[in-house]
N, C-alpha and C positions, 0 to 999 in steps of 0.2 A: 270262838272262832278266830284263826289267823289269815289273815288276808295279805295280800303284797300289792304294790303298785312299782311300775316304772313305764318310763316313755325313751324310744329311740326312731328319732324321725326325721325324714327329708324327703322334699318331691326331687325324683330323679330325671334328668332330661339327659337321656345316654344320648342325643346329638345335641347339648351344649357346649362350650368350648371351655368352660370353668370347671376344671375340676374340685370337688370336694373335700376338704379335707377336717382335721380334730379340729383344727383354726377356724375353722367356718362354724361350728358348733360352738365355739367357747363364743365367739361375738354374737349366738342368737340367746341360745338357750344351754346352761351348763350347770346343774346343780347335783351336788353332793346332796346324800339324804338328809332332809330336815333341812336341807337351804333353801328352799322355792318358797319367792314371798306368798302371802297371802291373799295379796291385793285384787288378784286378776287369773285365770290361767293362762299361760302363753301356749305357744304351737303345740298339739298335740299332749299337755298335760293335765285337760280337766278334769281326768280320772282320779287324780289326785287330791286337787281342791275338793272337791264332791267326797271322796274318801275321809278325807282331812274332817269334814265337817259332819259324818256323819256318824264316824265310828263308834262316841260312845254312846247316841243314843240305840243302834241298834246291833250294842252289844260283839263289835268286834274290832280285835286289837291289830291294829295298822302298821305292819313293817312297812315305811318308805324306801324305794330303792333310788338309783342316779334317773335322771333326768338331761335328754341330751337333742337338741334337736337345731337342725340348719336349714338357713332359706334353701329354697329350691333352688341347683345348680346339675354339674354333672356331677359323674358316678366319686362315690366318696373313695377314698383312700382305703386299699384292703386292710392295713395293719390296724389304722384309725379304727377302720369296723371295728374288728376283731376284739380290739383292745375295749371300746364300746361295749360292746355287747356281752366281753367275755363280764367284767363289773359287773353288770347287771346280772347276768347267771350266778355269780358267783355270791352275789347280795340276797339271791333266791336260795339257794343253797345253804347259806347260812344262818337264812331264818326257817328252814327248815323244823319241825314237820307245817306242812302250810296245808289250807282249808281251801283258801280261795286265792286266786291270781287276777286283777284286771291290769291292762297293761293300756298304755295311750301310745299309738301306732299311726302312721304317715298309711302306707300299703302301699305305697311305688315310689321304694328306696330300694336303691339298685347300690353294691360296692361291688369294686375288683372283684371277681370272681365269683360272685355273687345274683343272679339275677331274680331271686325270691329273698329277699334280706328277713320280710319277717315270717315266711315260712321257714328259713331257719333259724330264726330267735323262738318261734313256737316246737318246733321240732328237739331243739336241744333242752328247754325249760320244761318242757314233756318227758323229757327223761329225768330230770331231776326230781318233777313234784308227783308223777307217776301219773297213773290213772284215774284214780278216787280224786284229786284235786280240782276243783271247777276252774277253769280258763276261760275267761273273757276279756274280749279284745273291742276297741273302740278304734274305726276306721273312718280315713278322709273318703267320703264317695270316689274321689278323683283315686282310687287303690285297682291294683289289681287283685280281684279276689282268685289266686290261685288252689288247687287242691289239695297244695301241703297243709296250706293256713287253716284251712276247712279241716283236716284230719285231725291236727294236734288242737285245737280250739275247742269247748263246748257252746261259748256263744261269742258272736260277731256281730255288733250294731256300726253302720256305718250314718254319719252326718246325714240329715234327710236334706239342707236346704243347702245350695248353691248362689249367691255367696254362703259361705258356713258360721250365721247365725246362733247355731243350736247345739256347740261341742257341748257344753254344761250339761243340756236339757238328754241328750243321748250318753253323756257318761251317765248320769242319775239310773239311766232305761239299763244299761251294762249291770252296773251295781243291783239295782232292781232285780234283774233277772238271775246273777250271781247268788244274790242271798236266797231268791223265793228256791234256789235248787238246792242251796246246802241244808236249806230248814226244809225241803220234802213237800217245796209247795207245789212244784211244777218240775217235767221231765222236758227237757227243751229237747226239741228235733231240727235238723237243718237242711233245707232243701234248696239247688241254686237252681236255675235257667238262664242258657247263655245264647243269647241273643246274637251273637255272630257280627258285631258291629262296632267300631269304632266313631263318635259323636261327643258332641259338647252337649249340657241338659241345664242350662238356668234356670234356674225354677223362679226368676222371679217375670216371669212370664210365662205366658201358655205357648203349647199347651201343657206342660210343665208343670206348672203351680196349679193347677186340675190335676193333673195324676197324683201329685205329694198329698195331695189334700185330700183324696180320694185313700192312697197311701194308708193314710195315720188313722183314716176312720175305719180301717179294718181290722185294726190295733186293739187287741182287747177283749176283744168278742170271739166266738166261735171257737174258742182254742188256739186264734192266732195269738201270740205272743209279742213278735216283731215284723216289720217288711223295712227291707233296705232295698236301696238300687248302688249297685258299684259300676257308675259312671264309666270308667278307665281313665289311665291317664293315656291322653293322644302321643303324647312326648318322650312315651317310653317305650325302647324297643326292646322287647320281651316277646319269651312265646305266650303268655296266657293275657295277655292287654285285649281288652273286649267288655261290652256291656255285658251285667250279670244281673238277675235280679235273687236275694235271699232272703227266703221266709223260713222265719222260726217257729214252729207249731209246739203248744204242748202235748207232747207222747202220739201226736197223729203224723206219720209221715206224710199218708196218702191227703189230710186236708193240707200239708206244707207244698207240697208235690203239684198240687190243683191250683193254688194260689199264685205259687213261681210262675207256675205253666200260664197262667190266664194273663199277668201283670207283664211275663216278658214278653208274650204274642202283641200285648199292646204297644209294648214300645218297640217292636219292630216295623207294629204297621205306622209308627211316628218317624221312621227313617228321614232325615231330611227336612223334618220338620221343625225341631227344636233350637235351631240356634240362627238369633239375629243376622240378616243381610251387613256385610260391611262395603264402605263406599272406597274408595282412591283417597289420595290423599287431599287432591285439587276440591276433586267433589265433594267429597268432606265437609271439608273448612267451608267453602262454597257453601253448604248447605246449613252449617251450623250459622255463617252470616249472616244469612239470609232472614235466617229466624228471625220473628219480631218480639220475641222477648227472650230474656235472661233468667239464670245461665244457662248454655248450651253445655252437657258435659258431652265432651270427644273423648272416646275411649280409644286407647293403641295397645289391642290384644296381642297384638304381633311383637310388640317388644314388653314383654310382663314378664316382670321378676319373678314371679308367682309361679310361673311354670319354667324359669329357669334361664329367661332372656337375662342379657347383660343389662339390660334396662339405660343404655345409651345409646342407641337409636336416634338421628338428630332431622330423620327428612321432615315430620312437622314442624317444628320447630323452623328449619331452615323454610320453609314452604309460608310458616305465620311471617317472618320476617321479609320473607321477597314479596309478600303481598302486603303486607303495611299493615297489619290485621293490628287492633286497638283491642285494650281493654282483656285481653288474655292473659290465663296465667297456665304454667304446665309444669308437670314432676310427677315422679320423682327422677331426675338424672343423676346417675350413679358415678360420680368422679370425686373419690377423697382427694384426687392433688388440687385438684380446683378447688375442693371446700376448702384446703392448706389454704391454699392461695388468698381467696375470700375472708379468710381469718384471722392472715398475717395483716393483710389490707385495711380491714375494719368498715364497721358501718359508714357510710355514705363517701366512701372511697370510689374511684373511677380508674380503671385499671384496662391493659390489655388482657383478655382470658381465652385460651385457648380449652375449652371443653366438649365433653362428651364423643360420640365416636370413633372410641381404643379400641375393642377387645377383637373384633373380628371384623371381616367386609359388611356383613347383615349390620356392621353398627353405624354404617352412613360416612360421611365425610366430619371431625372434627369442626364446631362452629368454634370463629376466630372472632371476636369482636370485640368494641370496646365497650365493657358494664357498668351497672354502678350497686356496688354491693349496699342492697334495703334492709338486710337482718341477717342475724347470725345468730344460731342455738344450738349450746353443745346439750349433746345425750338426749335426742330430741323421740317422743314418741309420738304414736298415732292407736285411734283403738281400731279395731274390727270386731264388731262385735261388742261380747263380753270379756275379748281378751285384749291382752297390750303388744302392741309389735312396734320393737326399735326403728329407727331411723339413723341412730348416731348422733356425728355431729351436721347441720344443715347448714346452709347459705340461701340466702332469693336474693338472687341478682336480676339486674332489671336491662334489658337491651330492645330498641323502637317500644315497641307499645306490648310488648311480652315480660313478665316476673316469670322467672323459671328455680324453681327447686332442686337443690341439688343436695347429694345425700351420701355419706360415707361408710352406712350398712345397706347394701341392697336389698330392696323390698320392692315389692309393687305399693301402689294407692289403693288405702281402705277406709281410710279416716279422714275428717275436715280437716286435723289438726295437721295434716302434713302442710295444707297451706297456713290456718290459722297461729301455728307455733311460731311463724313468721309475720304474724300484722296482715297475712293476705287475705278480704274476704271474699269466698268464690261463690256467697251470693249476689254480689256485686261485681261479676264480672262477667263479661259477653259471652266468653268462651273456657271453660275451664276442663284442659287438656291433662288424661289420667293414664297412666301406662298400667293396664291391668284388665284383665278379660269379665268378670265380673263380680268378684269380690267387692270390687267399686261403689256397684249397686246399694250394698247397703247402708250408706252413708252418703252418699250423692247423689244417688236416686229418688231420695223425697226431697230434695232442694233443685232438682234438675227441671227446666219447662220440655226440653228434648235430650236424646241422648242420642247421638249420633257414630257409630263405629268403624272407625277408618283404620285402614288397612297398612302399617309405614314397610319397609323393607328389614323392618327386625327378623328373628329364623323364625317365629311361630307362626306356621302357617297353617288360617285358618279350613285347606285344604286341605284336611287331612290323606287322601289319595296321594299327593304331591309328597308323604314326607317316606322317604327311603329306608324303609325300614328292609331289616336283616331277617331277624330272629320270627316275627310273628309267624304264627298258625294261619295259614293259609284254608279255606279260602275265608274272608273276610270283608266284609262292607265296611267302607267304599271303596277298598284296592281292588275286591271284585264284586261286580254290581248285581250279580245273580247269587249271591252269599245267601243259604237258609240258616233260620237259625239251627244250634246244634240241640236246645230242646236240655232238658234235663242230667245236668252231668256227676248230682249229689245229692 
């Protein structure tokens, strides 16, 4: 058997002010065939590593294709796609005749002219490997699962946990189901349910983490196959953005059909329910003070790289410093002039620094003050997970009783090491401030005694009613509050 792999991914936030472009891709994720280290998988390519590692025991020969993936930002540069995406077709083509295809896929990457990017990367790759070829596709929950993707696809497993723990363990489940179809062990069927809703879903809380759990144990038995939830992404204005739920039956539509139907009625009657209260910023802090023990993590959803914020946002930050607040640290803030600066400067230098709040009004007022730079690390990482995500080069500079992290590739907080790459430890410290909705979670939530989630004037607003969209499918919860679901649409 011949199998093919490649990945082209980015979270789209068609209202961020950063546009996208190849440059953004070459500083995350950029690998020529047979270039992707071994070490780890990064954004969206663990269909690979898994592939890598599995071909010859179970007997099948592995064309690698490019490998291309960018933080979250706005919409990528039409050419850049094009030129993207065409390599990758072009690397399927030439491995031609192919057996099997899994691909590692974002699902709300929006370019120029584009607002299905991988319904048409599956649409065009559909024409080249035909029909007989198996397709599978490994998705961020946070995807829009449109109907193109569903038409030209055989299987779609999307991330079950929220932060995304588990790309490895759901590429495995891709591959899995890819080979049980080419050896004739199973007839996969696809069924969605669309829930009519736009929502956040953490799963590391309920009632959440009861459904996932509930989820995976239907996995296996009865002819289910798979169950995914496709989240949406809130950030993205598209016509098909909305919760979905998809179940994969083997050869039973009507039990795939039953299962969507019952899983997505559930999460409609959870409207409202699944995502953490957030505080002001006053209240916040306030509250995280308060606590009588350490650390507090302060999460700042509203400015997270992760869904495409500038991630310099500076009103906590200015809000820690007017209040005299001790013993905090915060990041990551995204200003390479300042890291220059910090760099040129050196460790335990004292300097005037003007940073963070460039890119837009939502990024706050610019803090002015005088630092003292505590460490400097070039090419600095953090893990999430079981994957690695850059940072670049960093700085912690130190102003009143605040260490703040600053970063020259933007990311959100997923890992200790964004502060520990610096001597910071955030078990040891009163207050430890994360720019990042909950990815967070997985790494600072077992060291966390509270987690508190305050609201700054970044654009991610956790209102989602409030964000202006164009494009969506009307009618919709929470834009309209009497929205049904739309019940089975595949």
């Amino acid at each position: 058997m011949r199998l093919f792999t490649a990945t082209l991914a980015t979270e789209t936030n068609t209202f961020s002010p950063l546009p996208t472009s190849i440059e953004n891709y070459r500083e995350s994720v950029f690998f020529r065939p047979g270039e992707h280290p071994s070490d780890a998988p990064r954004m969206c390519t663990a269909p690979l590593l898994v592939m890598r590692r599995r071909a010859a025991g179970e007997g099948f020969t592995l064309i690698e294709g490019s490998c291309f993936a960018a933080s979250p930002a706005g919409l990528t540069n039409r050419a850049d796609y094009e030129t993207m995406r065409d390599e990758i077709l072009e690397q399927a083509k030439a491995a031609m005749p192919l057996d099997g295809v899994v691909l590692g896929l974002h699902g709300a990457m929006v370019a120029h002219g584009y607002d299905d990017v991988e319904g048409d990367i599956l649409e065009r790759l559909r024409a080249i490997v035909g029909t007989t070829c198996v397709v599978g596709v490994e998705l961020d929950p946070h995807c829009h699962l449109t109907l193109k993707r569903l038409s030209h696809a055989d299987i779609i497993v999307c991330y079950k946990e929220f932060p995304h723990t588990d790309v490895v363990e759901r590429a495995e489940d891709v591959l899995d189901l890819v080979l049980a179809t080419l050896r004739g062990k199973i007839r996969p069927v696809m069924s969605v349910y669309d829930c009519r809703q736009i929502s956040s879903y953490p799963t590391t809380i309920q009632p959440m983490r009861g459904f996932v759990d509930r989820m995976m144990a239907l996995e296996g038995k009865d002819g289910i196959l798979s169950v995914s939830v496709a989240h949406c992404f809130p950030y993205g204005d598209v016509p098909e953005i909305g919760t979905r739920v998809l179940v994969i039956a083997d050869g039973e539509k009507g039990k795939a059909d039953a299962l969507a139907t019952r899983l997505g009625e559930e999460l409609v009657s959870l409207r409202g329910k699944t995502q953490s209260p957030s505080r002001g910023v006053a209240e916040g802090i306030a509250e995280g003070v308060a606590f009588n023990d350490r650390p507090v993590v302060v999460a700042d959803p509203a400015d997270n790289a992760g869904g495409g914020a500038p991630s310099d946002n500076t009103d906590i930050l200015r809000h820690l410093l007017q209040s005299g607040v001790e013993q905090a640290c915060l990041g990551p803030v995204w200003d390479p002039i300042a890291v220059r600066l910090c760099f040129d400067a050196g460790v335990g230098a004292r300097l005037p620094l003007r940073f963070g709040g460039k890119i837009a009004p939502s990024s706050g007022a610019p803090i002015d003050a005088e630092v003292e730079v505590v460490a400097l690390k070039r090419d600095a990482w953090q893990r999430f997970g079981p994957t690695q995500v850059t940072l670049g080069d960093c700085a912690a500079i130190r102003l009143g009783g605040v260490e703040v992290v600053l970063n020259t590739n933007r990311t959100q907080a997923t890992g200790l090491e964004l502060f520990t790459n610096l001597g910071i430890d955030p078990t040891d410290r009163k207050l430890v401030v994360v720019k990042s909705t909950n990815h967070f979670m997985a790494a600072f939530g077992p060291i966390a005694k509270k987690v508190v989630y305050v609201e700054s004037g970044g654009p991610l607003r956790r209102d989602h009613s409030k964000m202006p969209y164009t494009k969506v499918e009307r009618p919709i919860w929470p834009l309209d509050a009497d929205a049904r679901p739309r019940g089975l649409i595949f």
